[in-house]
N, C-alpha and C positions, 0 to 999 in steps of 0.2 A: 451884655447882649448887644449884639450890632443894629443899628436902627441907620435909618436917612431920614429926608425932610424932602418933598415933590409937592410943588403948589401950593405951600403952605399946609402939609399935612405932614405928619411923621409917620412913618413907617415902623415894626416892629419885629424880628422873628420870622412867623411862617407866613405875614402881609406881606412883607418883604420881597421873598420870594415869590412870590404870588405874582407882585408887578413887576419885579424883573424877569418874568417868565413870561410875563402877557408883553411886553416890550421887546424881548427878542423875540418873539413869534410875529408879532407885527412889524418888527424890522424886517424878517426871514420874507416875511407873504410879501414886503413889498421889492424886493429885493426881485423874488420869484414873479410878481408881477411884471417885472422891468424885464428880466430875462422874455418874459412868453412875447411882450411886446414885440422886442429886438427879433426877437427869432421868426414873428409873423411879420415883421417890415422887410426882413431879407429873404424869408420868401416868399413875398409880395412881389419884390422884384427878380427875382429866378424866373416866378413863373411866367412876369410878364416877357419878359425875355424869349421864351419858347418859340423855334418857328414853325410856330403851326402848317403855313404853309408847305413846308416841307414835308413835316408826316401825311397830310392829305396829299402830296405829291408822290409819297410810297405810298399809301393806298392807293392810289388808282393803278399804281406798275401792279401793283399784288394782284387788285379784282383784274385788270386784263389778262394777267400771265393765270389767274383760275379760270376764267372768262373759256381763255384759248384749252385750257386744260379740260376742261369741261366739255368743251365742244369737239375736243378731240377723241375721249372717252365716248360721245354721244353716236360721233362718226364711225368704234369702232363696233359699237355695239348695233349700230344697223346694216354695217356691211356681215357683221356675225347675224342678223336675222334675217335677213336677204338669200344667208347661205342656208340656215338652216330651212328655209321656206322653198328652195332649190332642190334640198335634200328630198323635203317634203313632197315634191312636185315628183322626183325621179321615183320614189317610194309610190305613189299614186300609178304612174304609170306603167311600172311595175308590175303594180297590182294590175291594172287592168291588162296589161300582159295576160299575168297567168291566169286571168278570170276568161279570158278568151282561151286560152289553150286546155283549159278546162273542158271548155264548151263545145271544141274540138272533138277532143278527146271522146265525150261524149256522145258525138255522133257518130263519132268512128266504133266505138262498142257495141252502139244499136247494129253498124253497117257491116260490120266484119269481127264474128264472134271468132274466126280462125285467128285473129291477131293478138288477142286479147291479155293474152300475157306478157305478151313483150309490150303491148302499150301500155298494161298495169305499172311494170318492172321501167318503163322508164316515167312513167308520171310520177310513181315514188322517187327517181334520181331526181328529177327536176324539180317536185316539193321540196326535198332536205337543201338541194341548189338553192333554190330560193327562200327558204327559211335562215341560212346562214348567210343571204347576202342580207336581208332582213337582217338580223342580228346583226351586222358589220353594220351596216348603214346605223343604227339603232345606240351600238355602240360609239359611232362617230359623231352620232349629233348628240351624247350625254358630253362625251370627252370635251367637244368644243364649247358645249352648256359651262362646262366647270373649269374649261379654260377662262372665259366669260366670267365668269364669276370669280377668278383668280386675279385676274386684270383688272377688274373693277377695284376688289378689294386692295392690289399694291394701289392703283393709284388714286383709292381712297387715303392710304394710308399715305403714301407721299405727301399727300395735299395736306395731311393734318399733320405732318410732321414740319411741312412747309410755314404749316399756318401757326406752329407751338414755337419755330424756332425765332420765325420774324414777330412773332406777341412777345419774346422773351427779347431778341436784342433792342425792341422798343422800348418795355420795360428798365434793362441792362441801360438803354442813353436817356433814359427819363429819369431814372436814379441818378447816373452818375451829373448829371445838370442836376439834381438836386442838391445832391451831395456837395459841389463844387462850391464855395458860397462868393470865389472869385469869380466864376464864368460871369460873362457878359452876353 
């Protein structure tokens, strides 16, 4: 049977193995210690490395050019309520158009019963007139509502698309400096 001697003791069999099994394991852990070491001193210095400067110099191109982007969606969206309060106003006075020719109307009924079919026959033309500019009008401020809301939505989406692809090539040069274990 194979035996050793360590420290003045003999070893035997399945002791044996025992301490050469505890001996590589504590060769291995120190082995693995030294590597983690090594591997947190070089990236110690990668990271010191980094110019910060410089990603906070592309953030602030980024916030200005959202900034401006921002401001410019803000712009279009009050000249779109400007119009539709325009629209509103024409729509108003409109009405008070035909609230007046109503009113007319009315008195001309009281005043001349001999008319009164030809002024029936044209105040119905001029209701459905005005009913279907109503409607066009009605339909022109939904259409530009949902252009509104089309245009918001591309250039929300641009901006997050903006904002995914410059998070991603940061990432993309913050790895690849990690990666590098020669970069300076």
């Amino acid at each position: 049977m194979a035996e050793f001697e360590f420290a003045g003791t003999t070893f035997k069999g399945g002791k044996m193995f025992a301490v050469l099994t505890a001996l590589s394991t504590l060769g291995g852990g120190a082995y693995g210690a030294f590597e983690f070491y090594k591997d947190y001193t070089d990236m110690k210095e990668i990271i010191q490395n980094i110019d910060t400067d410089a990603i906070a110099a592309r953030n602030d191109i980024i916030e200005t050019k959202l900034t401006s982007a921002i401001d410019y969606t803000r712009d279009i969206k009050n000249d779109l309520r400007d119009d539709v309060i325009k629209m509103e106003n024409l729509v108003d006075r409109l009405s008070d158009k035909i609230d007046a020719s109503e009113d007319e109307i009315k008195d001309t009924q009281r005043n001349i019963d001999g008319l009164l079919e030809s002024v029936l026959s044209d105040m119905n033309q001029l209701s459905k007139d005005v009913t279907a500019s109503i409607r066009e009008v009605e339909g022109v401020i939904r259409e530009s509502e949902k252009d509104v809301r089309n245009t918001m939505r591309e250039t929300e989406s641009r901006i997050d698309d903006d904002m995914r692809q410059l998070d991603d090539d940061i990432h993309k040069k913050l790895q690849e400096a990690l990666d590098n274990p020669l970069s300076d």
